[in-house]
C-alpha positions in Angstrom: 89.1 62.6 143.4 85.7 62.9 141.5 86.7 66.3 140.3 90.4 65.2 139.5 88.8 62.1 137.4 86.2 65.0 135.4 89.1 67.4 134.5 91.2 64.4 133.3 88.5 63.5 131.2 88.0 66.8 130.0 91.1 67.3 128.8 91.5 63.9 127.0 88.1 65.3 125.2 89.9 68.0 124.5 93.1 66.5 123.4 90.8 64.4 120.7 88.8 66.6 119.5 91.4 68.9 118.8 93.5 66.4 116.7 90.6 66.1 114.7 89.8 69.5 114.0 93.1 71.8 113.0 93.4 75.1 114.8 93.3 78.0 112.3 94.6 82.0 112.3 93.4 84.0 109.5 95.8 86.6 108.6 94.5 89.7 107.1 95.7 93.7 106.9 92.8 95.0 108.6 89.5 94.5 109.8 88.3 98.2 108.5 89.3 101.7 109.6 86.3 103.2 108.8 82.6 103.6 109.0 81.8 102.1 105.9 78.3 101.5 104.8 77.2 97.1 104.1 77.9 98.0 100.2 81.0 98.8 101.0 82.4 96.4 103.0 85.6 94.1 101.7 85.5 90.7 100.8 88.8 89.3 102.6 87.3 91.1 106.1 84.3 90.1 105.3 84.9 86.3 104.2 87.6 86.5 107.6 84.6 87.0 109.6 82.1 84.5 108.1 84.3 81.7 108.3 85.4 82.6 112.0 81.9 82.3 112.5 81.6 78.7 110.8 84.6 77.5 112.7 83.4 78.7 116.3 79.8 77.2 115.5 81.3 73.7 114.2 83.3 73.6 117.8 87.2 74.5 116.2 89.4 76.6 117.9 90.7 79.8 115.5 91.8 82.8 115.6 92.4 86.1 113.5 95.4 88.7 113.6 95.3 92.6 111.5 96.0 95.4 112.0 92.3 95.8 113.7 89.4 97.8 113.2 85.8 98.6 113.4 84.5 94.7 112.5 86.9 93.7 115.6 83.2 93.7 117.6 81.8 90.8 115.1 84.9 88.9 116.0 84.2 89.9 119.9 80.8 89.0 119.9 81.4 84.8 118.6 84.4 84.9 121.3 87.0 84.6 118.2 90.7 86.0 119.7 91.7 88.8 117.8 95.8 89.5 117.8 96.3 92.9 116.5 99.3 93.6 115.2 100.3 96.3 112.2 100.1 93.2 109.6 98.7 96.3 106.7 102.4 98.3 107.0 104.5 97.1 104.2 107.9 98.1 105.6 110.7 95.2 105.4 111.4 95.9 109.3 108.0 95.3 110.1 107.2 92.3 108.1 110.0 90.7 109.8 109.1 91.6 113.2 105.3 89.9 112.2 106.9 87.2 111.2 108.0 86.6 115.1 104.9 87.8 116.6 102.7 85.4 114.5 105.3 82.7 115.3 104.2 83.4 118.9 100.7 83.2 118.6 101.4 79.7 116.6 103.3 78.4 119.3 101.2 79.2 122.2 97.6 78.1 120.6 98.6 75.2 118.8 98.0 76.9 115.4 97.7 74.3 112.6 97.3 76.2 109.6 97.9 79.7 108.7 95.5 80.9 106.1 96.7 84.2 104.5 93.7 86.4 102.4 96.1 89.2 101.4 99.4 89.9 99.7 100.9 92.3 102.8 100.6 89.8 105.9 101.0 87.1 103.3 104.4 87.5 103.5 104.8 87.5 107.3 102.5 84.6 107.6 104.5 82.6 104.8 107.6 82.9 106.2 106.2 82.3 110.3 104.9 79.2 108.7 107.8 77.8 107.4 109.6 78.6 110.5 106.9 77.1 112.6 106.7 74.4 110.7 102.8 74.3 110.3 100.8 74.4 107.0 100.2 77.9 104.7 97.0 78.1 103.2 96.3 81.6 101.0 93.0 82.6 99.6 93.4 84.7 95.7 90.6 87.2 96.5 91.3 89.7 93.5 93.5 89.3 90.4 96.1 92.4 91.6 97.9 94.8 89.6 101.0 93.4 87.6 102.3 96.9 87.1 103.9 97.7 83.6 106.0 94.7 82.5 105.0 92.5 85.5 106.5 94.2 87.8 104.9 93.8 90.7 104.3 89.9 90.3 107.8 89.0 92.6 105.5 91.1 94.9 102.0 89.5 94.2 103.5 85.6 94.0 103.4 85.1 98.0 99.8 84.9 97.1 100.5 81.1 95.1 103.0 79.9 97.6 100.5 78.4 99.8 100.6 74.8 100.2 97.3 75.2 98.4 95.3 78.5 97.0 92.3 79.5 97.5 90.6 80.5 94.3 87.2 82.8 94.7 86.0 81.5 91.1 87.0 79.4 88.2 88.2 83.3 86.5 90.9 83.7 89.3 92.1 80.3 89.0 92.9 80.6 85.4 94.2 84.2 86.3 96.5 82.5 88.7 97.7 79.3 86.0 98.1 82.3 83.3 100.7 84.9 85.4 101.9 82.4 87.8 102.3 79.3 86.0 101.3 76.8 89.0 99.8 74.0 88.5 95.9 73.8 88.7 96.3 70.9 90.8 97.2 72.9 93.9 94.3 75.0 93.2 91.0 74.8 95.1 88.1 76.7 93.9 85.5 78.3 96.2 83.3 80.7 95.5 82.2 83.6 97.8 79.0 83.2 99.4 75.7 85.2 100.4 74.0 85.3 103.2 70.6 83.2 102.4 69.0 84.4 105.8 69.7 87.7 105.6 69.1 88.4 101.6 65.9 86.6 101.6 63.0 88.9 100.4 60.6 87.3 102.9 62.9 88.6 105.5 62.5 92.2 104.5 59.7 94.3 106.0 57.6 96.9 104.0 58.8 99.5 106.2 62.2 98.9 105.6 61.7 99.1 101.7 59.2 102.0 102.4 61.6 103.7 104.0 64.5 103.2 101.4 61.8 104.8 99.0 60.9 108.1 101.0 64.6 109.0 101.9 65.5 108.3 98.3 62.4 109.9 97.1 61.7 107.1 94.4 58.4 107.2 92.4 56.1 104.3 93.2 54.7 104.5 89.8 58.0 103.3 87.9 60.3 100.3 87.2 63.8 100.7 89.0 66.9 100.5 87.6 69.5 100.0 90.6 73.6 100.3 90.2 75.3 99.0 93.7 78.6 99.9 94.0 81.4 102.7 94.9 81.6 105.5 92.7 84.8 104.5 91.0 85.1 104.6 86.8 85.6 100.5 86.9 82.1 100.0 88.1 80.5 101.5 85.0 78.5 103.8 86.2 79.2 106.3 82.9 78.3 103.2 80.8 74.9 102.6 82.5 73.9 106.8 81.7 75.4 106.4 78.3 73.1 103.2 77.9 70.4 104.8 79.9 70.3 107.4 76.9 70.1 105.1 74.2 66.3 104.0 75.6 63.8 105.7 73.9 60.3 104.4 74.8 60.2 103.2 78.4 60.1 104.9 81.7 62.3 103.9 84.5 63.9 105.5 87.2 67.6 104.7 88.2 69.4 104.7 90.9 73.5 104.6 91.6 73.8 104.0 95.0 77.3 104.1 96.6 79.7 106.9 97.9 82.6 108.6 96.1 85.4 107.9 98.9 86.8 111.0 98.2 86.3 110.8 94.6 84.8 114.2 93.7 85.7 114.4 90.9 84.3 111.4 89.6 80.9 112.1 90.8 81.2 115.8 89.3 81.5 113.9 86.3 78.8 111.6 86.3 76.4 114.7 87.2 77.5 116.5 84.2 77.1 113.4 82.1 73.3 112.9 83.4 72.7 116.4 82.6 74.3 116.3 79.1 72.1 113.2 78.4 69.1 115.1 79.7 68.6 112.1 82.6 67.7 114.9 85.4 65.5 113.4 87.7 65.5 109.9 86.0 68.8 109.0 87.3 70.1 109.8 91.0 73.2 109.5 92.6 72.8 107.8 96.2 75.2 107.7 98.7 75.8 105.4 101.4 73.5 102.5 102.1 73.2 100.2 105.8 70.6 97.9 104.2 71.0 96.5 100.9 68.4 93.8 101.2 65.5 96.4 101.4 67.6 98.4 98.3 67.7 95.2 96.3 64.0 94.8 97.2 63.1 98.5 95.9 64.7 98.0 92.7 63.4 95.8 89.7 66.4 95.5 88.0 69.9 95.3 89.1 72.7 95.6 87.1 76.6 95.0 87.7 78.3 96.7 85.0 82.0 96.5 85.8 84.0 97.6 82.9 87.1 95.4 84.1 86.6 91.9 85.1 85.7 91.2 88.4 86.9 88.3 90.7 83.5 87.1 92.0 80.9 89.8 91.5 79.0 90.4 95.0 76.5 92.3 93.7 75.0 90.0 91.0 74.5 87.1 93.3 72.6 88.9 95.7 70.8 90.5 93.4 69.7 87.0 92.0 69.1 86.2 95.6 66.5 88.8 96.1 64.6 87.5 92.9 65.6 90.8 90.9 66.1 90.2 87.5 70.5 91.2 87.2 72.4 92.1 84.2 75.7 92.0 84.1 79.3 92.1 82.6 80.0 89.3 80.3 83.4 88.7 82.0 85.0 87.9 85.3 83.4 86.1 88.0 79.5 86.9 87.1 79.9 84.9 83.8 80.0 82.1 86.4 77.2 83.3 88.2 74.4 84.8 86.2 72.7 82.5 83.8 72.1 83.9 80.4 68.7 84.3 79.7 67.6 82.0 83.1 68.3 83.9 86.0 69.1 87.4 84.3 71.4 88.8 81.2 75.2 89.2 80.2 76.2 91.9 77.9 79.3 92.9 76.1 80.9 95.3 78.4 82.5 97.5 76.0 79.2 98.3 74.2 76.6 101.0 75.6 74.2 99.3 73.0 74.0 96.1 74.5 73.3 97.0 77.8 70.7 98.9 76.4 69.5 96.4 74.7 69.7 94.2 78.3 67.8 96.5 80.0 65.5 97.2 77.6 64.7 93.6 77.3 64.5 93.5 81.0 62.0 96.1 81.6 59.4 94.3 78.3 59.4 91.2 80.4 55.7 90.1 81.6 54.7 89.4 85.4 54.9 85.6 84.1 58.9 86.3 82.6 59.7 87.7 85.7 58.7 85.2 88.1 60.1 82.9 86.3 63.4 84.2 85.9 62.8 85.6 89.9 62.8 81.9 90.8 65.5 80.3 88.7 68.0 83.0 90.1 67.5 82.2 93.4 67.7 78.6 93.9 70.8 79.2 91.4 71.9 81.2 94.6 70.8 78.4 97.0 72.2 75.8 94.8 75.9 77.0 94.1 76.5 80.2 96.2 75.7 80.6 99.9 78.0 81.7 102.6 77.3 78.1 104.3 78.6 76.6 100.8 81.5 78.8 100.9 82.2 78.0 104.7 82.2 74.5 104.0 84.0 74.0 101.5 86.9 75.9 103.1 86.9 73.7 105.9 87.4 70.8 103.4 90.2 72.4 102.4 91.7 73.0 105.8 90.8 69.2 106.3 93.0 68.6 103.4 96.0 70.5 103.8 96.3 68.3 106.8 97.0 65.2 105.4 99.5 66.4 102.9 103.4 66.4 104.0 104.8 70.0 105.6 106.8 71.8 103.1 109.7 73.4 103.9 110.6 75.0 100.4 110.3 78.4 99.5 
């Protein structure tokens, strides 16, 4: 009788707790294919598995369905159910048949809210939430193509027909009023995150940065000048060299660390613009990279010099978090993020000259300058954009979404 009266009581606990917190299923295509090194790993898997990892922590049940991949162990090791299913193929037929199998996994956990992060499953997840009849949450992680004359917008607009969007920064949610026409009010901004603990510079060892240094043969004598990101023309890489060029009277070393993808040709043509700007042996091309804390901590200056506009900007926020000084695009999500002048530079994008003239600026700084600017950048990471920030903020928007009416429109 004891025993009968404990699991009663269990359950009622249960029963409460779980009206109080919803139960979520992320929906995304994939959880990576491939090896890929930290530098290189996605937003939408990795936002996925950050706020799994919130939700399990703050005791709510949740769940995630893809296509699967390698970062299925992360999901594996916080005890987070992983449906896979082949949510990435963007055949009719098998949208369809999604839409049944994610109605499934609604029905038998209880699912309170499906929160789409990408335009493929979006649709399947849409559609198994209307039919459900639970709430549709989608998060706008990039500004996607439009294709000549709009095109691809009937394609894209899944992405706004949650019954509230997910904005990374305040540059996608005027993205999203501008193509879309939606109101702002069904917007909810919240910037991506960055792990505090783990890009903390007292939490990287000398032997990891000493170790960065002897595989990547850096000089210890000289200021570094570091580029993160895949070798792909957007991320500027040509524009650094051409800049690179245009200094003169400093020394530096620079380093553009990220791997082609396949994109040989690109790389072939960065080579042959180093050598054309006689840059042998000041700047390197580095591949692949597993620990970006100890790169950021080799490097004095890091720069994000994205030539279109980027949604959030990864790279300039842990930079700043690391206490290196970061220059960046004047555009996209970094003008949201990097403090003019305070916590590092924004140039004009389209000009070689002024991020010249950035860099150039950066490396005159005195030891004072720098810890100055070194301290202002990260407490503007602390203040305005962690991953615990980001988590919780998304979990007042799930909080949210349930106390407005289910919609059964389109």
């Amino acid at each position: 009788m004891v025993k009968s009266n404990t699991t009663e009581a269990k359950v009622k606990a249960d029963n409460a707790n779980k009206s109080e917190n919803p139960v979520i299923l992320q929906v995304l295509p994939e959880l990576e294919t491939g090896v890929l090194p930290e530098l290189e790993t996605g937003g939408v898997e990795r936002g996925t598995i950050e706020v799994a990892s919130y939700l399990t922590e703050k005791g709510w049940d949740n769940y995630v369905a893809s296509s699967g991949g390698l970062m299925e162990h992360e999901l594996k090791k916080l005890s987070v159910p992983h449906f896979k299913h082949p949510l990435k193929k963007k055949k009719l037929a098998t949208i369809m048949a999604n839409v049944g199998k994610l109605c499934k996994i609604v029905k038998e956990n209880n699912v309170d809210i499906i929160h789409a992060r990408s335009r493929v499953p979006a649709w399947s997840a849409k559609w198994a939430a209307r039919k459900s009849k639970v709430r549709f949450l989608t998060t706008f992680h990039g500004t996607y193509g439009l294709g000549p004359f709009g095109i691809k917008k009937p394609y894209n607009r899944v992405m706004v027909q949650g019954d509230l969007v997910i904005a990374i920064s305040h540059f996608i949610a005027e993205h999203i009023v501008k193509n879309y026409k939606i109101s702002r009010d069904k917007i909810r901004v919240v910037h991506r995150g960055a792990d505090i603990t783990k890009f903390d510079p007292a939490n990287v060892s000398a032997e990891r940065i000493i170790k960065l240094a002897k595989d990547w043969r850096v000089p210890e004598d000289l200021p570094i000048i570091m580029l993160p990101g895949r070798l792909t023309r957007w991320k500027g890489q040509e524009k650094l060299i051409e800049a690179l060029a245009k200094i003169k009277d400093k020394d530096f070393c620079c380093l553009l660390v990220g791997s082609d993808q396949g994109r040989v040709g690109y790389r072939k043509e960065l080579e042959n613009l180093i050598i054309k700007n006689k840059l042998q042996g000041v700047v390197s091309i580095v591949d692949n990279c597993s620990d970006m804390p100890a790169a950021y901590m080799l490097s004095d200056i890091v720069v994000s010099a994205a030539i279109e506009p980027e949604a959030f900007g990864r790279v300039s926020v842990e930079g700043q978090a690391m206490g290196r000084i970061v220059i960046a695009s004047n555009h996209g999500g970094s003008t949201e993020t990097v403090k003019d002048f305070e916590t590092g530079r924004l140039y004009d994008p389209s000009s070689a000259d002024a991020l010249a003239e950035a860099i150039e600026w950066a490396l005159s700084l005195s030891n004072e300058e720098r810890h100055k600017i070194s301290l202002a950048a990260r407490d503007n990471v602390r203040e305005n954009f962690t991953k615990e920030q980001m988590c919780r903020k998304t979990i007042e928007v799930y909080k949210e979404l349930m106390t407005m009416p289910l919609h059964s429109k389109k």
